[in-house]
N, C-alpha and C positions, 0 to 999 in steps of 0.2 A: 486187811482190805480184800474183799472178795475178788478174783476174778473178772466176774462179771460187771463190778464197778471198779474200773480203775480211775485213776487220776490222769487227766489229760493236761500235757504244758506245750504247747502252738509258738513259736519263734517262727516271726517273717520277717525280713530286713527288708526296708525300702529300696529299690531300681539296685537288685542286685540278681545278677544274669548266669546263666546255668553254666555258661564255662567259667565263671569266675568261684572255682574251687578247685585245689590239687589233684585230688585224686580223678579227674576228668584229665588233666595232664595238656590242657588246651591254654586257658592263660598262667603266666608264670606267677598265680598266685601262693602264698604260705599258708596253709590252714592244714595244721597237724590234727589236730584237735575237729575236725570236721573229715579227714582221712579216714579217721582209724573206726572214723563212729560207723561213716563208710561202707568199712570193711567187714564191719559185726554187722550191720541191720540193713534197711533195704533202701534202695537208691531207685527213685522213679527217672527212668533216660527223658522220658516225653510228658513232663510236667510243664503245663500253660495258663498262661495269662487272657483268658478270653476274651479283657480288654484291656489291655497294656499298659495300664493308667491308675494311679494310687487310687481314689474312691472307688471309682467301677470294679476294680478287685476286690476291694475290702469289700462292698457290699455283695458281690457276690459269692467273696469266700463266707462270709456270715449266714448270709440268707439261701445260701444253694441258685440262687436266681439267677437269670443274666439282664446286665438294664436296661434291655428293651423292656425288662417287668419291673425293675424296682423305683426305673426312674432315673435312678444315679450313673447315668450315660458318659457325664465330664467331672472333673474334680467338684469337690461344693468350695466355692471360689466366689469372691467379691463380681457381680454382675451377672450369676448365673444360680436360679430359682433351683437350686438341687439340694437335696440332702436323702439321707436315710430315713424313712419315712417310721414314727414311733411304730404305726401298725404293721409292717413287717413281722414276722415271726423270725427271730434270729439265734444262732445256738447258744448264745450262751441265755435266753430266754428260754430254752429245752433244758437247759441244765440246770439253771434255777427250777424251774417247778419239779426236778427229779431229784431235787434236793443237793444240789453240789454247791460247794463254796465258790465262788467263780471271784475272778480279779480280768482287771485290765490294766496294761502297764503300756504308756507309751505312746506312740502318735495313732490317733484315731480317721480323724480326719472322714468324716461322715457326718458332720454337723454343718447347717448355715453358718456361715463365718458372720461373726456379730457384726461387724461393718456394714453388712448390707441391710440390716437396720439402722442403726445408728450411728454415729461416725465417732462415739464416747462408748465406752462399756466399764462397766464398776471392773467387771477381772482384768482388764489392762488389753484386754486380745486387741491385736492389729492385723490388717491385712484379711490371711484367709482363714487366721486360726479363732478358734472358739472355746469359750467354757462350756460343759455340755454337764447341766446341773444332774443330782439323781430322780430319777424318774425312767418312765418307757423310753428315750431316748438313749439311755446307756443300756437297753434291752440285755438286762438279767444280770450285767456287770456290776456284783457290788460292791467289793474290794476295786477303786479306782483311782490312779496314778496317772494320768492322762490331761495330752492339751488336741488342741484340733489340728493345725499345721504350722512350722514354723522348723525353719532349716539353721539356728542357729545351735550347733552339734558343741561348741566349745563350751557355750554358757546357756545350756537348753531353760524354760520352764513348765510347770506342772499345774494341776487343779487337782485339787482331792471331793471335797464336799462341799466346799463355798466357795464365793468368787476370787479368794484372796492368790494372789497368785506366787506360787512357790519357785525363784529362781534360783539357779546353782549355778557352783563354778566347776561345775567337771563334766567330761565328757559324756554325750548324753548316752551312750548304748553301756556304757562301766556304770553310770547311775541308775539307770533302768534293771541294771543283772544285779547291784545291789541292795534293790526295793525288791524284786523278784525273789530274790534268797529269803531276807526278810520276811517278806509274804511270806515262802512255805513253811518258813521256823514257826510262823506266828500264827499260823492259821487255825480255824475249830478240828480239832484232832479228830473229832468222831461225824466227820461228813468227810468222801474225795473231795476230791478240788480239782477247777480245772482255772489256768491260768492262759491266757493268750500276753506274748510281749513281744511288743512291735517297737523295732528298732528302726530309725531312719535313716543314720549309713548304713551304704556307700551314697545315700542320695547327694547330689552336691548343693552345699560348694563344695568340693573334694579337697581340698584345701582343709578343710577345720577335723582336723585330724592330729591324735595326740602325735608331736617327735619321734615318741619311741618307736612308732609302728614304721611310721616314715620311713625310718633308718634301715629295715629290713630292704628297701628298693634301694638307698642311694648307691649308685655307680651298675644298678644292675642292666644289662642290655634287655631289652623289651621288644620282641621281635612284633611285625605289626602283622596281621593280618592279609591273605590276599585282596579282601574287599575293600580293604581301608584306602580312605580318600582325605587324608589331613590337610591339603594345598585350602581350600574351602569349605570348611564346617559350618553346618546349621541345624534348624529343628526341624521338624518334619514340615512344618508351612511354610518354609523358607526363611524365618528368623535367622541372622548370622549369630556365629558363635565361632570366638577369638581361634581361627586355625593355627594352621603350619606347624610342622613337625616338633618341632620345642615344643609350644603348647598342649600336644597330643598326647608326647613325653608324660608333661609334667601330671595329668590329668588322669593317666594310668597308672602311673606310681603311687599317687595319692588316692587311687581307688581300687588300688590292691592294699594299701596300707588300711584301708580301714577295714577290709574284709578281714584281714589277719587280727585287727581288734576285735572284730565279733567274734571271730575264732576260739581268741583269748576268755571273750566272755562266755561262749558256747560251754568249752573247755569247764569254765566256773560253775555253770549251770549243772554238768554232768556232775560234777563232783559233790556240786549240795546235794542233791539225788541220792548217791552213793551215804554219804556221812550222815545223811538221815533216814538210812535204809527204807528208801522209796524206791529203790531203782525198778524193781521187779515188777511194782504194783502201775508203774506210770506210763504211760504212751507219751513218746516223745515226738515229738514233726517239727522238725527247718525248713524254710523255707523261704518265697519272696514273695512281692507283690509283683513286679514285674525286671524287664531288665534294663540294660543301659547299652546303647548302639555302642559307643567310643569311637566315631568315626567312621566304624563300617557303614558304608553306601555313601560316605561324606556327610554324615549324621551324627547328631549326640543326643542323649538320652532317651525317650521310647515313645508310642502312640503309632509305631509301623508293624508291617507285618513280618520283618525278619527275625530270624532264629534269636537275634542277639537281644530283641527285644520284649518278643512274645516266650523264649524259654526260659524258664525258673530251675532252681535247682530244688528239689523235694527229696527227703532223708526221713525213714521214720521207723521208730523202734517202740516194739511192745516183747520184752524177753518172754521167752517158751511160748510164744501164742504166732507171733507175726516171723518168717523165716527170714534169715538173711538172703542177698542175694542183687538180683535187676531187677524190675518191671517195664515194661512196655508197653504198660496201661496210657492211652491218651489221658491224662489227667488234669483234668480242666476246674479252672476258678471252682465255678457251679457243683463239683464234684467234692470238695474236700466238706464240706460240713453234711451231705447225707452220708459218705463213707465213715467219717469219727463218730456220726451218731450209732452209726450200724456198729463197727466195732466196739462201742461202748453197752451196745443192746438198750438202742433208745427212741422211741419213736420219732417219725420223720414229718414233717410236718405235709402236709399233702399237696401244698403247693411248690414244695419245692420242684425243681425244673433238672437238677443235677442228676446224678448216678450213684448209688453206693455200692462201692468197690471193695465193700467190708469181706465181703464172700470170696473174690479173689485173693485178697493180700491172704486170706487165713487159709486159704489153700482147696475151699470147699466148693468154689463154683469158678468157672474160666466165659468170663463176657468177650462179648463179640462185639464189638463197639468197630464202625469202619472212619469214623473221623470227629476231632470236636473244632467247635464254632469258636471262628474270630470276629472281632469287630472293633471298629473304631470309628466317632463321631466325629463332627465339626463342632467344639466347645468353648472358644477362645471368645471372650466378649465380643471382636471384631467382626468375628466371622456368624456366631448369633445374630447379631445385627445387618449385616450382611446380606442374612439368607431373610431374614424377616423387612429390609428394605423389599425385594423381589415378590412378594407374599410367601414364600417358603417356606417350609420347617426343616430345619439344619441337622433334625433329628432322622431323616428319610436320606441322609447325605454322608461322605465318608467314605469308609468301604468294610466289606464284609466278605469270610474266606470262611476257607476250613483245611483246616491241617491233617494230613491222616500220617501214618508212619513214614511214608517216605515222601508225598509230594504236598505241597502248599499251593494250593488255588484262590486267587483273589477276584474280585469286583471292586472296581476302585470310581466313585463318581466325584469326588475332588471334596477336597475342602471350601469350595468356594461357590457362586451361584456360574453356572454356565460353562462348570470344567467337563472337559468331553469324558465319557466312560470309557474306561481302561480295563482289562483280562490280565493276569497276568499268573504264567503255571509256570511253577518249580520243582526241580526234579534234587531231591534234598541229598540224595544220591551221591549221585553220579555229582550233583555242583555244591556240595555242601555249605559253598560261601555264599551262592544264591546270587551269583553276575551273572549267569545265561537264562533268564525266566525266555518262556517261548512267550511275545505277547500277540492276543491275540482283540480283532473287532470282535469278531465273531468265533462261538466256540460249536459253529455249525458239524464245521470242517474237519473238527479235531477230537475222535472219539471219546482219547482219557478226558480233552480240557468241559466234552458233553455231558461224560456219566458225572467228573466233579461239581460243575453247576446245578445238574440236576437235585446233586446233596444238598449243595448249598441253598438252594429252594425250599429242600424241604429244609432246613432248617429256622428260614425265614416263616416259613407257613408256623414251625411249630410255638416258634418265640411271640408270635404276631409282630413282625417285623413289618415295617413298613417300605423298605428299602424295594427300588421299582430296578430289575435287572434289565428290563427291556429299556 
């Protein structure tokens, strides 16, 4: 394999958060096997979720874009007109026409959930999940193991090429690293391959987690956080979600335990690599779609703009080309598919919106980047409806920051029709838990909280944002 066309393999785990790995030394998570990879290759500190939310990731980790362009703003979910649109350009549609074997393994979840057609579907889908037949919709994926969404992790199912639908009885991230192996055994030997597999823990229930993993937490103390507020947990809109300290307990243990089974499968992953003498030719990247609060701010799971939700953990190795080491690159959703294409020496498509970072990680160019964009919408059918009782669009609402290396600046204009606008600057510093933001009306008064708005502007001008700051 040349060089210049290596094989690329993409692992992202669902709402799994940048301290939730060992060698960060922050939660008392087990991941040997994710340490040591670590310690050989390179570890992004400021890898992000530009919208903290399973689709809006994925499409933007695909397509380089952010959804103020692709569309995919909220999950594509029963009551809301979203999906991945066919005519996207997305990478693994760069990779197909430059001749690479490509696979998809795993939760996709960028399809209209059949339901909101019909309330029967021949594949069996419920809910928000979907069969996504072959064609432009699995954009360039041909090797396909995939369903659209569905969090049942003990007894997952699948779709390959018809609607028939493939259920199991094993854990889905052990089943998914077992198709995965499979694939590279089996694949056309005389073309790379680039494989992406998306696994869905630690999404919860956090519950549907094999015993064995369990067993590593039981009796272990679990120290919480300064931020953490378990007396009343909820979602970011105010949904409650079952608190108090036991519950909190049990919810962390059971979402360290499934990190330690990805581990395990990580672990599995490198070793097919090694035993089929790929390791050298292959670019590796772990990673997440976004994170999981656990209580910090008296929250659980993500769609806010703190560390624990918008940081990801990013790992990634190409031997003799990419150094081990840190980076301190802002590495944002939008950024990872022009940078793989670059390091692959593969053209970019023109609309993308991202950065490629290919010239940094190789050591041959040093960017200046002073912050990337956050964002997050009003998606929830109630609140669509909502905003569209008012004549609104729910799409100009939410709130929109930007993160640079040390401080977090937000605009927050509510999830709801008539919530007042809210400032809010963090000094990631100096409060690393992010309890003392300065809030402010106005950021007339307050130099840094004026030059950070003023980014934030422009970022809005450059996305065509619609989002009114005044």
């Amino acid at each position: 394999m040349s060089a210049e066309r290596p094989n690329l393999i993409y692992i992202f785990a669902d709402q799994w958060r940048r301290q939730a790995v060992g060698y960060r030394n922050e939660d008392p998570v087990i991941t040997p096997h994710m340490d040591e990879f670590a310690r050989n290759n390179l570890v992004f500190d400021h890898a992000i979720s530009c919208t903290p939310l399973c689709s809006p990731h994925r499409a933007a980790l695909l397509t380089g874009r952010y959804p103020q362009s692709t569309g995919v703003y909220t999950n594509c979910k029963i009551g809301a007109d979203v999906m991945l649109s066919p005519d996207e350009t997305a990478i693994g549609d760069v990779l197909k026409e430059a001749g690479y074997d490509t696979g998809y393994i795993g939760k996709w979840h960028l399809d209209l959930p059949e339901m909101n057609l019909s309330e029967a579907s021949e594949s069996g889908a419920r809910d928000w999940d979907a069969y996504t037949p072959p064609g432009p919709k699995r954009h360039g994926f041909d090797f396909w193991y995939s369903y659209g969404a569905d969090d049942h992790h003990l007894t997952p199912h699948y779709w390959r090429d018809d609607p028939r639908m493939i259920e199991v009885d094993q854990w889905s991230a052990e089943h998914e690293t077992d198709v995965a192996l499979e694939y590279m055994r089996n694949r056309n030997q005389d073309k790379p391959f680039a494989l992406f597999l998306s696994w869905n823990p630690p999404h919860s229930p956090f519950e549907l987690v094999p015993d064995k993993y369990k067993k590593w937490y039981e009796g272990r103390e679990l120290p919480f956080y300064p931020n953490v507020r378990f007396e009343r947990l909820q979602a970011h809109t105010g949904e409650p979600v079952a608190g108090g300290k036991e519950n909190l307990e049990r919810y962390m243990r059971d979402y360290y335990a499934a990190i330690t089974g990805l581990d395990e499968q990580f672990g599995r992953i490198l070793a097919g690599l090694r035993d089929m003498g790929l390791e050298d030719d292959t670019i590796v990247v772990l990673s997440a779609d976004h994170g999981e609060l656990l209580g910090a701010h008296g929250l659980m799971a993500k769609h806010a703009w703190y560390e624990e939700s918008i940081g990801i953990p990013c790992l990634m190795r190409w031997p003799h080309r990419i150094p081990q080491g840190r980076t301190d690159i802002l590495f944002n959703s939008v950024d990872i598919m022009p940078t793989l294409l670059g390091l692959m020496s593969l053209p970019i498509p023109a609309k993308v919106e991202g950065r490629d970072y290919s010239g940094d990680l190789l050591g041959r160019t040093r960017s200046e980047v002073s912050s990337a964009f956050i964002s997050a919408f009003p998606g929830r059918k109630e609140a669509i409806e909502a905003f569209a009782r008012c004549g609104l669009d729910n799409r100009r609402y939410g709130w929109r920051g930007v993160r640079t290396l040390r401080h977090t600046y937000v605009v927050h204009r509510g999830y709801a029709p008539n919530e007042p606008l809210r400032r809010y600057l963090y000094d990631n510093v100096e409060d690393p838990f992010q309890m003392n933001p300065v809030c402010l009306d106005s950021c007339a008064d307050h130099p840094l909280a004026r030059e950070l708005e003023e980014e934030l502007r422009g970022w809005l001008s450059k996305t065509n944002d619609l989002f009114a700051i005044d």
